[in-house]
C-alpha positions in Angstrom: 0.0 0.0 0.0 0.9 3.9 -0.5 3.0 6.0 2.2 0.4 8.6 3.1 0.8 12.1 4.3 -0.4 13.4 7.7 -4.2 13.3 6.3 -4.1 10.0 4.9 -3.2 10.5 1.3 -0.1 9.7 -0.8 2.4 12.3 -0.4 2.4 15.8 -1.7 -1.7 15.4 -2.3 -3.3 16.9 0.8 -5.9 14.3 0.9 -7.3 12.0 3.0 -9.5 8.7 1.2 -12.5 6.9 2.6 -12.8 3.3 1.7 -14.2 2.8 -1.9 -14.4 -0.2 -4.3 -10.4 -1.3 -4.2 -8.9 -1.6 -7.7 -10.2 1.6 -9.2 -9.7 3.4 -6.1 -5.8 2.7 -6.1 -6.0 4.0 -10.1 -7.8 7.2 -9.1 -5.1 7.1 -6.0 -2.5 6.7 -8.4 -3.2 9.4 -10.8 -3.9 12.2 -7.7 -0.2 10.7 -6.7 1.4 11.3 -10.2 -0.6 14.6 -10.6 0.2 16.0 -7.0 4.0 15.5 -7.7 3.8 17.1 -10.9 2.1 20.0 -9.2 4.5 19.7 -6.4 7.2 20.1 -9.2 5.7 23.3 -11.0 5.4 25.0 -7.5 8.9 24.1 -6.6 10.3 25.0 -10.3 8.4 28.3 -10.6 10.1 29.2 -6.7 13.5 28.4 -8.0 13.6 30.6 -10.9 11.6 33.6 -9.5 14.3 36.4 -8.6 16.6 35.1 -11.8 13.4 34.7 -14.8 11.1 37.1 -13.0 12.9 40.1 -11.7 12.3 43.3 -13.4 8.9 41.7 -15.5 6.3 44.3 -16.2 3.4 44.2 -13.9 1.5 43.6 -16.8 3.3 40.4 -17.4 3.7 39.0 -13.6 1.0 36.2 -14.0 1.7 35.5 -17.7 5.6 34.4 -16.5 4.4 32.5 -13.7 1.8 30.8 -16.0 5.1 29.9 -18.4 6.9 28.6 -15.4 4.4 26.3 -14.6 3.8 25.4 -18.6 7.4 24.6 -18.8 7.6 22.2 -15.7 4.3 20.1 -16.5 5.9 19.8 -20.1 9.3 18.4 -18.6 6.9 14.7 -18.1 6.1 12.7 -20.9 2.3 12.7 -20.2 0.7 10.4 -23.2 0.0 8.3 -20.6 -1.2 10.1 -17.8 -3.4 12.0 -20.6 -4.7 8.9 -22.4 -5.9 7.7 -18.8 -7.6 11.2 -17.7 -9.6 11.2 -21.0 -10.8 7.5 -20.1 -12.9 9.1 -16.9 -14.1 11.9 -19.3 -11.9 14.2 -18.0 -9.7 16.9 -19.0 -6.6 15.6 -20.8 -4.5 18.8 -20.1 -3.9 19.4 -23.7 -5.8 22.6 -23.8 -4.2 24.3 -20.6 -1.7 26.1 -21.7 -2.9 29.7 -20.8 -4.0 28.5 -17.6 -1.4 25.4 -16.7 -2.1 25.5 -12.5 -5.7 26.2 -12.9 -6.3 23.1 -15.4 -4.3 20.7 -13.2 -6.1 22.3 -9.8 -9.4 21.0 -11.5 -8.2 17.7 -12.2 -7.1 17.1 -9.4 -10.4 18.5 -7.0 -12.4 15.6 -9.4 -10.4 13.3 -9.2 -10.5 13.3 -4.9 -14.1 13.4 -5.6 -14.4 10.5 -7.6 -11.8 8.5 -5.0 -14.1 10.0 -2.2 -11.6 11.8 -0.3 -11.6 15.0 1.0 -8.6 17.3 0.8 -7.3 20.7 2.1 -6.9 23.5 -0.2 -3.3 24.6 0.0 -2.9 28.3 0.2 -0.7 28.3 -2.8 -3.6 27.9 -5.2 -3.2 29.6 -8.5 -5.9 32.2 -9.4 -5.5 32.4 -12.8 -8.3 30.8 -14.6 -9.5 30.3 -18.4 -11.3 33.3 -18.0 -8.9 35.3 -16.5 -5.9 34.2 -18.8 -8.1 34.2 -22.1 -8.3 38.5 -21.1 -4.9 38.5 -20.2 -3.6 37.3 -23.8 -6.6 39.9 -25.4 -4.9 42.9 -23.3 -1.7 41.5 -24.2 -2.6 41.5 -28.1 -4.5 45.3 -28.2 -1.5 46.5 -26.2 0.8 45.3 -29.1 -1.3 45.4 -32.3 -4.1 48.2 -31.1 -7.9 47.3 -31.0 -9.3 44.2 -32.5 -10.3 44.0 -35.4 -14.1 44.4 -37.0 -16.4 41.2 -37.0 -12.6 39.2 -36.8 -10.7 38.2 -34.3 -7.5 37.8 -35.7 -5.3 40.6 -36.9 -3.7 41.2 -40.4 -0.6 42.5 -40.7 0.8 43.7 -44.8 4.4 44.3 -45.8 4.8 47.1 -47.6 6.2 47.1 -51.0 8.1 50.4 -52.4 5.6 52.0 -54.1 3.3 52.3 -51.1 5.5 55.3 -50.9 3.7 57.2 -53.4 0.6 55.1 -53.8 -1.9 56.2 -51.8 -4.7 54.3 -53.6 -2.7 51.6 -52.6 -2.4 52.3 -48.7 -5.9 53.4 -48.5 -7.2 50.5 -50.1 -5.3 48.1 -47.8 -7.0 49.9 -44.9 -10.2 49.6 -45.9 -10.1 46.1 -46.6 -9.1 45.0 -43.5 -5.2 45.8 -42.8 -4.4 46.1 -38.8 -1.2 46.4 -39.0 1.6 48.1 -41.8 4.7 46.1 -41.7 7.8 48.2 -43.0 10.7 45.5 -43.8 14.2 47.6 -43.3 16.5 45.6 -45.0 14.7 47.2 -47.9 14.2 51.1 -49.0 15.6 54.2 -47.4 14.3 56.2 -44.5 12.7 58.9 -47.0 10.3 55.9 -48.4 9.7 54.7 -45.2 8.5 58.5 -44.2 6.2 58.5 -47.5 4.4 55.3 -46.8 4.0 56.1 -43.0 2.9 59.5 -43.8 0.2 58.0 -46.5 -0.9 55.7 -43.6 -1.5 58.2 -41.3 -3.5 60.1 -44.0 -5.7 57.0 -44.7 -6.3 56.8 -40.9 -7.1 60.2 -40.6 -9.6 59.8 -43.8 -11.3 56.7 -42.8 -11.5 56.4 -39.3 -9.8 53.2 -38.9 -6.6 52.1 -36.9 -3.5 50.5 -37.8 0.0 49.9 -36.0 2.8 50.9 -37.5 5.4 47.8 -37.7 9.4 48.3 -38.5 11.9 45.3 -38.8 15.3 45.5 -38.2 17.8 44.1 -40.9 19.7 42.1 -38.5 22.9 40.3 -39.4 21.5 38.5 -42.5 23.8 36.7 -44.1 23.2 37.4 -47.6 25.1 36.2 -51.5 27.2 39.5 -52.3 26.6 40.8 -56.0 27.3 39.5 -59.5 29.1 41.0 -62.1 26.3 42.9 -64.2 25.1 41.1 -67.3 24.9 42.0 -70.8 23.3 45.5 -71.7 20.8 44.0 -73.9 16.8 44.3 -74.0 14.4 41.6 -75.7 11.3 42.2 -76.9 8.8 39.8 -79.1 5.5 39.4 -80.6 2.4 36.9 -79.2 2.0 34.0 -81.3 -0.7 31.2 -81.6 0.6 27.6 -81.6 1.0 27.6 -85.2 3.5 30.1 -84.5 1.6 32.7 -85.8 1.3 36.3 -85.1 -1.4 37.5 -82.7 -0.5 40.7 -80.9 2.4 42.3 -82.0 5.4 43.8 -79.6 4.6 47.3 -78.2 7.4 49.5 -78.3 7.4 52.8 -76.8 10.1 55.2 -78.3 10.9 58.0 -75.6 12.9 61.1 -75.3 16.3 61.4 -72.9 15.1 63.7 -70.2 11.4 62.4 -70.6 9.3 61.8 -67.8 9.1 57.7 -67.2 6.0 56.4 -68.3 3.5 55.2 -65.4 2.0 52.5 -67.4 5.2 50.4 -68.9 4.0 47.2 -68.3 1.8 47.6 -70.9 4.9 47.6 -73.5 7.2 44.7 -74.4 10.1 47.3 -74.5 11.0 50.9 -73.8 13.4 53.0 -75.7 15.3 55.9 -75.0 16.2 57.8 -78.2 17.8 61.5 -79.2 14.9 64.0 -78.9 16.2 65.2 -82.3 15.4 62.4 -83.8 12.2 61.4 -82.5 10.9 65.3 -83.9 11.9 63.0 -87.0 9.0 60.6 -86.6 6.0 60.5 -88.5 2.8 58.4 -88.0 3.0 55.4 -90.5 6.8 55.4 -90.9 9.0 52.2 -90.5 12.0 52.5 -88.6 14.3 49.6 -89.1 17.8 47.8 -87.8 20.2 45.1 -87.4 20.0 43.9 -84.1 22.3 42.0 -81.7 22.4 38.7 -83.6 23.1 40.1 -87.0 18.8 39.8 -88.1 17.3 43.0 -90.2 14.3 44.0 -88.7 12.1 46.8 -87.8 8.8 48.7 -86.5 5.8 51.1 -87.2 5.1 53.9 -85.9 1.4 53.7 -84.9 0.4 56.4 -82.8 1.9 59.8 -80.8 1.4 60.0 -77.2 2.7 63.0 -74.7 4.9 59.8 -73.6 6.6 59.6 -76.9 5.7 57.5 -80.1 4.2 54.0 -79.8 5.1 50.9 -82.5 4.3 47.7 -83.4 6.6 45.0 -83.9 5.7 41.4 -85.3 9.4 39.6 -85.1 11.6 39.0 -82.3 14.4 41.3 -81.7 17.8 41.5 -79.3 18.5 45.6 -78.8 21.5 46.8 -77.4 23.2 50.6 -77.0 25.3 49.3 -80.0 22.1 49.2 -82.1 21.9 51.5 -85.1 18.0 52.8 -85.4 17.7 54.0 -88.6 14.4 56.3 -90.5 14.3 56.8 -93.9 13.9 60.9 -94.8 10.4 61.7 -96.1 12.4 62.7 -99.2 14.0 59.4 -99.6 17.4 60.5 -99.9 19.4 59.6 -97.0 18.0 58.8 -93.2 18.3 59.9 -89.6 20.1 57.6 -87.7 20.3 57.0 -83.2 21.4 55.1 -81.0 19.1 53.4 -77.8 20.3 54.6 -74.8 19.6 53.9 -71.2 19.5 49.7 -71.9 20.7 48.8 -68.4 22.7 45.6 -68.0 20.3 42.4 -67.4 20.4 40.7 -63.6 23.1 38.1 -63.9 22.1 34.5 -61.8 24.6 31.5 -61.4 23.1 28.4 -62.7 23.4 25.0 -60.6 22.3 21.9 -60.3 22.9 18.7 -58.2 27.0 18.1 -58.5 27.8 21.4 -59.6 30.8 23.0 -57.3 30.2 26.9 -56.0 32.9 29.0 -54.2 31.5 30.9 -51.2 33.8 33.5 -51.6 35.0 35.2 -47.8 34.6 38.6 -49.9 32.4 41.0 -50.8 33.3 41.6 -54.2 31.1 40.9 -57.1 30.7 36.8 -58.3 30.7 35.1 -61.6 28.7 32.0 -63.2 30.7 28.9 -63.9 33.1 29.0 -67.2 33.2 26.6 -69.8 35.4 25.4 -72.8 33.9 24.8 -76.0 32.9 21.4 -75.0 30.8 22.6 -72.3 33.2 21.6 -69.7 33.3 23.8 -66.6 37.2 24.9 -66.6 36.3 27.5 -63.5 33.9 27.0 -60.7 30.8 29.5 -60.4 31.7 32.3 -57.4 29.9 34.1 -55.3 30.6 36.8 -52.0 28.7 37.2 -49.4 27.8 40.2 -47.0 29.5 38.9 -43.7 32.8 37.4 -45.1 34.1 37.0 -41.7 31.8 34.7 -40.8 32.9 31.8 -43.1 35.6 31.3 -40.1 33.1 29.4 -38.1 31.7 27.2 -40.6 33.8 23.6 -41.3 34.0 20.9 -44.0 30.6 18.9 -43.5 28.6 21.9 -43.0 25.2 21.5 -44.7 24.9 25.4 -46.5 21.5 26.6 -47.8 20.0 29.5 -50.1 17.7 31.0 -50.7 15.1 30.1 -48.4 16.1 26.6 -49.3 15.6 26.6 -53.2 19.5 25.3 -53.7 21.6 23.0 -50.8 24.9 21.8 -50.7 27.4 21.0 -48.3 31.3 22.2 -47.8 33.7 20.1 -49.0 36.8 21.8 -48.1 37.9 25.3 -46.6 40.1 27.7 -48.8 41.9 30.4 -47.8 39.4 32.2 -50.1 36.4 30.7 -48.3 34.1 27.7 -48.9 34.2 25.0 -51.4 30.6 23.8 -51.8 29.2 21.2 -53.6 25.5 21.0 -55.0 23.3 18.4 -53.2 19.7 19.7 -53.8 17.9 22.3 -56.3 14.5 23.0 -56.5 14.3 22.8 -60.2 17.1 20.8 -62.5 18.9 24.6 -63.7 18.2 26.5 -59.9 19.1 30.2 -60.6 21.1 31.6 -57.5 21.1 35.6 -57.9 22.6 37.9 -55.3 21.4 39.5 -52.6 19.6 36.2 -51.6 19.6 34.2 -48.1 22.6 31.8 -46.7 21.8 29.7 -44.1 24.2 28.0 -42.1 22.1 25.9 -39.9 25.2 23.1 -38.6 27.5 25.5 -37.9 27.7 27.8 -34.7 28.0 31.4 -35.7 29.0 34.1 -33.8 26.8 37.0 -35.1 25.9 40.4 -33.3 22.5 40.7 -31.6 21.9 44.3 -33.8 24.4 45.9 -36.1 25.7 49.0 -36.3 22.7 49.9 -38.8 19.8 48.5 -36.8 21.0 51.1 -34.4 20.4 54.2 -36.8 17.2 52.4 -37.8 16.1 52.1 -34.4 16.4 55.6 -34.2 14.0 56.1 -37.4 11.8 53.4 -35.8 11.7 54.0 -31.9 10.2 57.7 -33.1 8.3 56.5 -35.9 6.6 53.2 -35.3 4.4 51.7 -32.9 6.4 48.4 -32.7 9.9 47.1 -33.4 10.7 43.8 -34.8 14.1 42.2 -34.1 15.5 40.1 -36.8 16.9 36.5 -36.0 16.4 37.1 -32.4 18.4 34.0 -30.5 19.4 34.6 -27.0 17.9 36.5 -24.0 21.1 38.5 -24.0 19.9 40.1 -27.3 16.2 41.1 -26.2 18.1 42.7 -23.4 20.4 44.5 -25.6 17.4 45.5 -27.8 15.4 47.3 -24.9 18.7 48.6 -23.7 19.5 50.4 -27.2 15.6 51.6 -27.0 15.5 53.0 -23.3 19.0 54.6 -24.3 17.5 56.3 -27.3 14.4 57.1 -25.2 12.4 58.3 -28.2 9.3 56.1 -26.9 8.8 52.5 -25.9 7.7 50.7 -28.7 6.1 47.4 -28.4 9.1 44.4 -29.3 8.4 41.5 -31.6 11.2 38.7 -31.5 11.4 37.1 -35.2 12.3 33.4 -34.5 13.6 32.1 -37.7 16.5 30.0 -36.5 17.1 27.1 -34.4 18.7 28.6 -31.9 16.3 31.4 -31.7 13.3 28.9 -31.3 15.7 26.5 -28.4 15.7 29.8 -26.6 12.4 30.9 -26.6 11.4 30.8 -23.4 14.3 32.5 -21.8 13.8 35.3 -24.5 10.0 35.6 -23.7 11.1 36.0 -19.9 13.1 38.6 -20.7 10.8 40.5 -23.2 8.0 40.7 -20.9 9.8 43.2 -18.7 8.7 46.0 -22.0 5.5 46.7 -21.8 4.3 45.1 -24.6 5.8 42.2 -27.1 5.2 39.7 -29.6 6.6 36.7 -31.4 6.6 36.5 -35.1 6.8 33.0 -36.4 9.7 33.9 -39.5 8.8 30.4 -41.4 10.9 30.7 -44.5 14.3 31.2 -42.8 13.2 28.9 -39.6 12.2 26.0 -42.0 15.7 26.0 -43.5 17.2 26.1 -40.1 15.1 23.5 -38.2 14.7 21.0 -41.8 11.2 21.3 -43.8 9.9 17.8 -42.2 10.5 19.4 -38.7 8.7 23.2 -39.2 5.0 21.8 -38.8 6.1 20.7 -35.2 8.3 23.9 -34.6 5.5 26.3 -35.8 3.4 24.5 -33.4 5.6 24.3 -30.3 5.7 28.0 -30.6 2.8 28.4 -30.4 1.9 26.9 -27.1 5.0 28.6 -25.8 3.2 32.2 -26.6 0.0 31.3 -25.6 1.4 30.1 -22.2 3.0 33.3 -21.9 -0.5 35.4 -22.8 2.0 37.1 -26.0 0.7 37.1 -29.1 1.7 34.8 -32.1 2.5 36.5 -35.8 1.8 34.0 -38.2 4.1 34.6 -41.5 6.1 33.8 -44.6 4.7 33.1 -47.4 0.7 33.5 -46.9 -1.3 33.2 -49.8 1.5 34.2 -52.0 0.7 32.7 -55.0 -2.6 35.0 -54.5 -0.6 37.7 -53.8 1.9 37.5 -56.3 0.3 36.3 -59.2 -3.5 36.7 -58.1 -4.3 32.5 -58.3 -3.7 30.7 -54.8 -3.3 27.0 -54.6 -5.1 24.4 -52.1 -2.1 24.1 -49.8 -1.8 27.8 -49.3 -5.9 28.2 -48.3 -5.4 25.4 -46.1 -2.2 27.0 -44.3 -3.9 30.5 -44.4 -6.8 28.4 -42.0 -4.5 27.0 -40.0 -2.9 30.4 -39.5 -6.0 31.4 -37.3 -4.7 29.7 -34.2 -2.0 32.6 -34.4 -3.6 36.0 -32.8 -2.2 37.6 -36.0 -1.0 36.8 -39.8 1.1 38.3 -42.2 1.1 38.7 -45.8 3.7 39.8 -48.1 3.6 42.2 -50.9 2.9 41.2 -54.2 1.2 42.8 -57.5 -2.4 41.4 -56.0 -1.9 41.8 -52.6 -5.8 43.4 -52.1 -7.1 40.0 -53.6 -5.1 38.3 -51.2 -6.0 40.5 -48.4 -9.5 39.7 -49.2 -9.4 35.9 -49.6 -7.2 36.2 -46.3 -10.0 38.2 -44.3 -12.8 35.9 -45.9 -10.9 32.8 -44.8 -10.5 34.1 -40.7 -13.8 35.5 -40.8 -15.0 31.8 -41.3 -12.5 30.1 -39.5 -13.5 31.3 -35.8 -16.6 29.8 -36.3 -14.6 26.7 -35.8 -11.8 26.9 -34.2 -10.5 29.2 -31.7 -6.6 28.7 -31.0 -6.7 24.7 -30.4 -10.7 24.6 -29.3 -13.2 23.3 -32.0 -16.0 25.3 -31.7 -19.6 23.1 -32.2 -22.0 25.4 -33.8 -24.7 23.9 -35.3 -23.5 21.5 -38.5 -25.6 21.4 -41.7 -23.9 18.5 -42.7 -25.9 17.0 -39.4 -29.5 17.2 -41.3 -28.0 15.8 -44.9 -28.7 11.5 -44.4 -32.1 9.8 -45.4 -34.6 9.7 -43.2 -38.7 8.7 -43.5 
């Protein structure tokens, strides 16, 4: 039989039993045993780490650390078991109790004496934080951070801001109307002046409509980045739509312009832009043919079909290769001789290294600009592909057998051997046969331990821009609790405000650290997490970031700080306006996050929409890991007389 505690119990319980049917009173007695401890634990654990996690924590966020502590402890036991066992007697399994860990296990525990028939003595210790009161604590949390919820929804959306939200106020305006909450401003792109024009256009749409919206700024961070390429040719391509017989039905659009011109607003609607001599274009009359030899050595030309204050449209019905090189020439109305110009203002084309699965790539420890692979005639490759990359110095800490990634995980290799010029990679994985690797794109490093600075010396002038300009700062690759203390430290030094602070976990060191950094974020007075899936899924493997993704959030909502769900939401939608089934189904699951982001793209209203649709029907269902049983139509649809 049990050792039992001055009342009568087993120890640690507080309980004493009356006699009951034996074999299913020593299975009650043996989960109130197992339970007790592990309440007897999360007392103990949250004691222990009081003055070192919870010193200096916003009053705001005194409960929601405790609540963490506790979270943490109960999930130090394996309890499959223990839950399978609970569930058997109908009751709560614990898998909904994160918000409320001491409360939840408090409960089991009074039913459980009940069911044994023993009495027990409430010790004075009992938590006082209940669903109720921890479901408004994570509300207060989330309007401190992101500002008043949302309309008819009770997730938030948050937009990153292309460049032309700048000058596009259609644009910023429309975003608010449809349903934006919060303006994301990425910093690793644009200058401060754009920044100022699309916060200023916010504010204007706020002031015209009424509506809120939180101003969000992100911090470059120490992103290892590929360094440049060395430009490609200056050469522009234009060609005519045919049918599959080859046949011509729309011919190119060319638009001939004058140096010094205004740019056209509309030049997608042209398969090429010219810059020509003013003189010359005076030259130009409607109907005339203007012809040349282009690149490859083919005769070919265009007509002049209409006059615009933009210059003077043509139509072109064979393909063409234009460089600066390339003589345009008119015949004179007369017939005797012909004005001649150059195009000018072809800029050089965006050079990419191609690989594929073998191929070798130097990871150059330089910053200097990279080259694709060169071949013989034979289509031998006599000198590897090289590329640079932003942080040079970093290469130091990475060894032969490192795995290496880019670009969000599009092309993989690992490193063969270390050069005194930097990394000798070779291929392992592309995402398509002939993977283009361009610069200015991501490295991860995920095996190897870097030694990277928290914020660099511009986040710092940033911060400056953002602590007196935004409503919330986002740190970039966040992965210690030392950095979130060095983030509020730079704030309170610059003391232009106290914005909110968002910690972007996109590596696995950020996400093993998570709770340590949530400890020390909740001593600002407001903070968030921002799930950063494209970098984290490299980092952690793809097969692993469903389970990562929802680790984090458990950890946030035992903590009462809200979860940013992002990367890559609806962007098929918001990129090329058609979204695929996987990408509605992840935009759902996004709904157990208290916010989600989407990116910019040429259709991001569309995909603001579909995203606002989707939510708005979701928390019918679900509401963070709760089904929600409203009445089922599907119920009613079977045969019956």
């Amino acid at each position: 039989m049990e050792s039992v505690n001055k009342l009568g119990g087993p120890p640690g319980t507080g309980i004493g039993c009356a006699a009951g049917d034996g074999q299913s009173k020593d299975g009650l007695l043996r989960l109130i045993r197992l339970l007790g401890d592990i309440r007897g634990e999360m007392l103990r654990f949250t004691s222990d780490c009081r003055g070192a996690a919870l010193g200096d924590t916003d009053p705001a966020y005194a409960k929601s650390a405790e609540n963490l502590l506790h979270y943490l402890a109960l999930r130090r036991h394996d309890l499959r078991q223990l839950q399978s066992e609970l569930a058997g007697l109908g009751l709560s399994s614990l898998g909904r109790s994160e918000s409320h860990v001491m409360a939840t296990v408090e409960a089991v525990l009074e039913t459980l004496r009940r069911l044994a028939g023993c009495s027990h003595e409430v010790p004075e210790d009992t938590a006082t934080l209940d669903f109720k009161s921890a479901k408004l604590l994570l509300e207060e949390h989330t309007e401190r951070l992101l500002g008043p919820a949302p309309e008819r929804r009770n997730v938030y959306i948050m937009v990153t801001m292309s460049s032309g939200a700048a000058e596009d106020y259609a644009l910023v305006r429309g975003l608010l109307e449809s349903g934006m909450n919060c303006m994301r401003i990425n910093c690793a792109h644009d200058v401060p002046e754009e920044w100022a024009g699309m916060i200023g256009n916010l504010g204007r749409a706020r002031e015209e409509t009424g509506k809120t919206c939180k101003i969000i700024m992100d911090l470059p961070g120490p992103k290892l980045r590929t360094g440049p390429l060395r430009p490609g040719p200056c050469v522009l391509k234009y060609r005519p739509v045919r049918d599959a017989y080859g046949r011509v039905t729309k011919p190119a659009k060319i638009l001939l312009r004058a140096e010094g011109a205004p740019e056209t607003e509309d030049r997608g609607a042209f398969a090429a832009v010219l810059t020509v001599s003013g003189e010359w274009l005076k030259k130009i009359h409607l109907g005339g043919t203007v012809r040349f030899v282009d690149a490859r050595g083919s005769r070919r030309s265009m007509r002049i079909t209409e006059w615009t204050e933009e210059g003077f449209r043509a139509d072109a019905v064979r393909t063409a290769y234009i460089t600066p090189e390339t003589l345009l020439r008119l015949k004179k109305r007369d017939g005797l001789g012909e004005w001649r110009t150059n195009a000018a203002g072809i800029a050089p084309q965006e050079n990419f290294i191609t690989l594929g699965a073998g191929d070798t790539l130097i990871l150059a420890a330089s910053s200097g600009p990279g080259s694709p692979a060169e071949r013989d005639a034979d289509g031998r490759v006599t000198s590897p592909a090289v590329i640079g990359c932003t942080i040079p110095e970093i290469l130091g800490s990475v060894n032969a057998g490192d795995p290496v990634w880019f670009d969000d995980g599009k092309i993989g290799g690992v490193v063969e051997e270390k050069t005194g010029g930097g990394l000798r990679i070779r291929i392992t994985h592309t995402s398509s046969r002939a993977a283009k690797l361009g610069s200015g794109k991501g490295i991860n490093l995920p095996g190897s331990k870097l030694d990277l600075p928290a914020i660099t010396p511009g986040d710092v002038s940033i911060l400056e821009f953002a602590s007196e300009h935004a409503d919330i700062v986002a740190m970039s690759f966040a992965n210690t609790a030392e950095d979130v203390k060095s983030l509020l430290a730079h704030i309170k030094r610059l003391g232009k405000g106290e914005p909110g602070i968002v910690l972007k976990i996109e590596t696995h060191r950020g996400f093993a650290n998570l709770p340590s950094m949530l400890l020390e974020a909740m001593k600002s007075p407001s903070c968030g997490v921002m799930i950063a899936r494209g970098d984290l899924a490299v980092e952690t493997g793809f097969e692993r970031l469903a389970e990562v993704q929802e680790e984090i959030l458990w950890l946030c909502e035992a903590a009462h700080v809200p979860a940013i769900w992002a990367t890559q939401v609806l962007e098929s939608l918001a990129r090329q306006g058609s979204a695929t089934r996987a990408e509605i189904t992840d935009a759902a699951m996004g709904h157990r996050a208290e916010c989600v982001m989407l990116n910019k793209g040429a259709h991001i209203l569309d995909a603001l929409e579909t995203l606002d649709d989707i939510l708005k029907r979701m928390q019918s269902h679900q509401v963070k890991k709760t089904a929600m049983l409203r009445e089922l139509r599907l119920a009613y649809n079977f045969p019956h007389e």
